[in-house]
TORPAZA-166222 format. One record per residue (C-alpha): residue in one letter; x negated, y negated, z. Coordinates in steps of 0.1 Angstrom, whole numbers, padded with zeros to 4 digits, always signed. Layout:
BEGIN
AXYZ/...
END
This chain:
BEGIN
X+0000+0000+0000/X-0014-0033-0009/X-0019-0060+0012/X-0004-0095+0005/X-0038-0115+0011/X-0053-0086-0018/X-0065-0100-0049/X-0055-0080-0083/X-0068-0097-0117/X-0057-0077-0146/X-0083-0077-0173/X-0101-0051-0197/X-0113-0021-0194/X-0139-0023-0171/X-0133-0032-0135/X-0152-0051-0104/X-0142-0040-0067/X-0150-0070-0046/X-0154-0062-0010/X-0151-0091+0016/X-0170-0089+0051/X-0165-0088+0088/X-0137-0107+0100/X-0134-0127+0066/X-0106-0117+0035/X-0107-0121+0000/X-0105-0156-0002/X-0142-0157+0001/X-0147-0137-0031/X-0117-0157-0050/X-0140-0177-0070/X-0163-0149-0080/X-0133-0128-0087/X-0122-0155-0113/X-0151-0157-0131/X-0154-0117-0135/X-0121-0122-0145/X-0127-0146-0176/X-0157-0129-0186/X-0131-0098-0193/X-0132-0074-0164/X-0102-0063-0143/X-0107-0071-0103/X-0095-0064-0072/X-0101-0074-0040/X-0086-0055-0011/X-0082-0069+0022/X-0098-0044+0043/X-0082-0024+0073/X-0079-0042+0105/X-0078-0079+0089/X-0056-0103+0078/X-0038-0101+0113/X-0045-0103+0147/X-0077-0095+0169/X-0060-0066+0184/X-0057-0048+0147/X-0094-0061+0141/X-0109-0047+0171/X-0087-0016+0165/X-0100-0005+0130/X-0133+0012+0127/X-0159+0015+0095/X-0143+0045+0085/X-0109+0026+0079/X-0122-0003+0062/X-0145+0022+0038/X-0110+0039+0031/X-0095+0006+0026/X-0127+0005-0008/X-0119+0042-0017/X-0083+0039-0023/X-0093+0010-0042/X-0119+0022-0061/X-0098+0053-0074/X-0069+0033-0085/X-0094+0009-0101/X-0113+0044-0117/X-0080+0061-0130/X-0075+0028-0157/X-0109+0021-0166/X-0141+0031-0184/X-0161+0023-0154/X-0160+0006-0124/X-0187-0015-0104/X-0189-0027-0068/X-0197-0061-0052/X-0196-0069-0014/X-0210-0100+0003/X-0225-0095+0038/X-0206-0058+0050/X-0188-0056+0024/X-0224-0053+0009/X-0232-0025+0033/X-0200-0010+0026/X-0207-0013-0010/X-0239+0007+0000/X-0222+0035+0016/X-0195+0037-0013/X-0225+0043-0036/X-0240+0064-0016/X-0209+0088-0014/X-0196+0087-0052/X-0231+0087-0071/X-0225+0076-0103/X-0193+0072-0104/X-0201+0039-0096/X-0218+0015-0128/X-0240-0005-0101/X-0237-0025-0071/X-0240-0059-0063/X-0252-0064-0030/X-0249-0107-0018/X-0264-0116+0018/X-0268-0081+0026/X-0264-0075+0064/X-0283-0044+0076/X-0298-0068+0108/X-0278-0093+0123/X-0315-0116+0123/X-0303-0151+0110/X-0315-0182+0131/X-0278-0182+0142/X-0275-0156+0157/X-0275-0155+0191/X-0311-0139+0209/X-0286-0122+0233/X-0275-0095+0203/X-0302-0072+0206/X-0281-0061+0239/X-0250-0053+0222/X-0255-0015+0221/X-0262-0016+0259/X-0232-0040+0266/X-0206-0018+0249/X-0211+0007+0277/X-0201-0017+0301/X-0164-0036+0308/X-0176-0060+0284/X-0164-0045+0258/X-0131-0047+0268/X-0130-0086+0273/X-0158-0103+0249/X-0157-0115+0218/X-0181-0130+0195/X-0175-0165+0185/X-0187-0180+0154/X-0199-0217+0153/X-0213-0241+0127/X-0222-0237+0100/X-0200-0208+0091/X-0222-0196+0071/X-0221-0221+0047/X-0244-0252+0039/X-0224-0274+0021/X-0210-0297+0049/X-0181-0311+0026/X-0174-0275+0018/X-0173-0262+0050/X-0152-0286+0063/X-0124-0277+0037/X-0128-0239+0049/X-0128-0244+0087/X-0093-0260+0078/X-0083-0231+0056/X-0094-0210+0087/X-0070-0227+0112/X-0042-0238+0086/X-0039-0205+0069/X-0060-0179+0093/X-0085-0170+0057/X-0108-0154+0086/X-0112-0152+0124/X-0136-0171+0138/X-0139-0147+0168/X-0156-0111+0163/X-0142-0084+0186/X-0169-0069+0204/X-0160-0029+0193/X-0155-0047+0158/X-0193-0061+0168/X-0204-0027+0182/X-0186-0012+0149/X-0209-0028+0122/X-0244-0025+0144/X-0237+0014+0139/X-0221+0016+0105/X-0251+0001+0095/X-0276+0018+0114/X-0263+0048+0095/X-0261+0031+0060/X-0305+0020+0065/X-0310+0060+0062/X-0288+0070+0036/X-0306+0037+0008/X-0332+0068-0003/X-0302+0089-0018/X-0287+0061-0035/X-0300+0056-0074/X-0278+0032-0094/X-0285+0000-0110/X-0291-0026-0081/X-0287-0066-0079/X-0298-0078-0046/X-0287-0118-0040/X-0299-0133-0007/X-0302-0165+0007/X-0338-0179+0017/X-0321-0195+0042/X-0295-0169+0053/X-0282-0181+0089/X-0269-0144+0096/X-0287-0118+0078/X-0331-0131+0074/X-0345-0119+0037/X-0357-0093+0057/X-0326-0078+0047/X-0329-0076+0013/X-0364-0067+0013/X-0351-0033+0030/X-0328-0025+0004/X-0355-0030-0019/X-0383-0008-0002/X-0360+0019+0004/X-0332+0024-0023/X-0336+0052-0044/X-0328+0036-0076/X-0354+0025-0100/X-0334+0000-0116/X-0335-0030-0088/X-0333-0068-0094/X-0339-0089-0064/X-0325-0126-0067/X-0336-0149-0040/X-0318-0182-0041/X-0322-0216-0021/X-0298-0242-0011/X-0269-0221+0007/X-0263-0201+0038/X-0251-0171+0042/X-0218-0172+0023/X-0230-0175-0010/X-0201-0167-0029/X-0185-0200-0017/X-0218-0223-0008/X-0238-0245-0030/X-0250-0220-0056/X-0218-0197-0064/X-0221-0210-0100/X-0254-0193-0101/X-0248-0160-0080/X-0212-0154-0098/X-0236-0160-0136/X-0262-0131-0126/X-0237-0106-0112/X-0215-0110-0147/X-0251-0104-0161/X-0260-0075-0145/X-0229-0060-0146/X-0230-0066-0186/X-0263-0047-0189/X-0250-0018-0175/X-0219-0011-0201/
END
């Protein structure tokens, strides 16, 4: 069943699954979803399991919902078209990992944007590397992780037109259960072994100055993938939302490329 907040953009017979991250929706993939979309593909953009609602039904969902949330997706998406690629931004990139991890080539290639295998931006808090210990404790019953400026994006015009997006029309929650929290930390932990048995094309786009996820994130994907078809994009000017910030023009352009190469 879809969601309402899921984006669906008819087009030809190749499609894109865009996968949102943590605590975000499709809206932040709307404008890359548009330009897939005139360049000819078909896209769709679920809202994954757990969001688009409250903080109960975030904190409630775990990794293996939202990945379910990408398969049913991606099969619909695979029954209508030649082939079918996947892009995720932050995890939705990790998510994007695991999907290709799991259906080999059955996915074209992967676009992976601000990649988030460590939570090791300069925003983030020094406190996280407790977080596995904490969720052991009543803690993780009660906290939550709030997010605070910049949202992840760099453009302060821009981000001022989100954070009212974010309270007018709840596009994302600016809070992070901490089981939600706990959720990702493991779900990736897991994903960082399997990158050796993964061998499709590859686009890596990362932000030199990512606020959540350091470059040192995309320099492991690169090291360890299997695949020996790899493109690494660093970019400058943005944050860690990069499919909304400063240079979406540019990072929307080379994942239409690389997608292109590989019909």
């Amino acid at each position: 069943m879809s969601n309402t907040d899921d984006i669906n953009l008819n087009g030809g017979e190749n499609a894109v699954l865009l996968i949102h991250g943590l605590s975000g929706s499709p809206f932040e993939m709307n404008y890359l979803a548009k330009k897939l979309h005139k360049e000819g593909f078909s896209v769709s953009v679920p809202c994954l399991a757990g969001h688009g609602s409250s903080l109960s039904d975030l904190s409630n969902a775990s990794w293996k919902d939202w990945h379910k949330s990408i398969l049913n997706t991606f099969h619909i998406l695979k029954e209508t078209h030649d082939k079918v690629f996947v892009s995720g931004l932050c995890m939705g990139a990790v998510l994007a990992l695991y999907t290709a991890c799991e259906l080999g080539s059955e996915v074209s290639a992967i676009s992976l944007m601000s990649t988030t295998l460590f939570y090791d931006g300069w925003s983030i808090p020094w406190y996280r590397i407790f977080i596995p210990l904490a969720y052991y404790t009543p803690l993780r019953y009660f906290y939550s992780y709030r997010e605070k400026e910049p949202y992840g994006i760099k453009n302060a015009l821009l981000r001022k037109h989100v954070v009212r997006l974010m309270n007018e029309k709840n596009i994302a929650h600016t809070k992070i259960p901490f089981k939600c929290f706990y959720e990702l930390l493991e779900f990736s932990k897991m994903v960082r072994k399997l990158l050796p048995k993964i061998e499709i094309p590859t686009l890596i786009l990362h932000s030199l100055e990512d606020d959540v996820a350091s470059i040192r994130n995309a320099d492991f994907v690169e090291k360890n993938i299997g695949s020996d078809r790899v493109r690494k994009i660093l970019i400058d000017d943005c944050y860690h939302m990069i499919t909304v910030d400063n240079k979406r023009e540019l990072v929307s352009q080379e994942t239409i490329n690389f997608f292109n190469e590989h019909i």
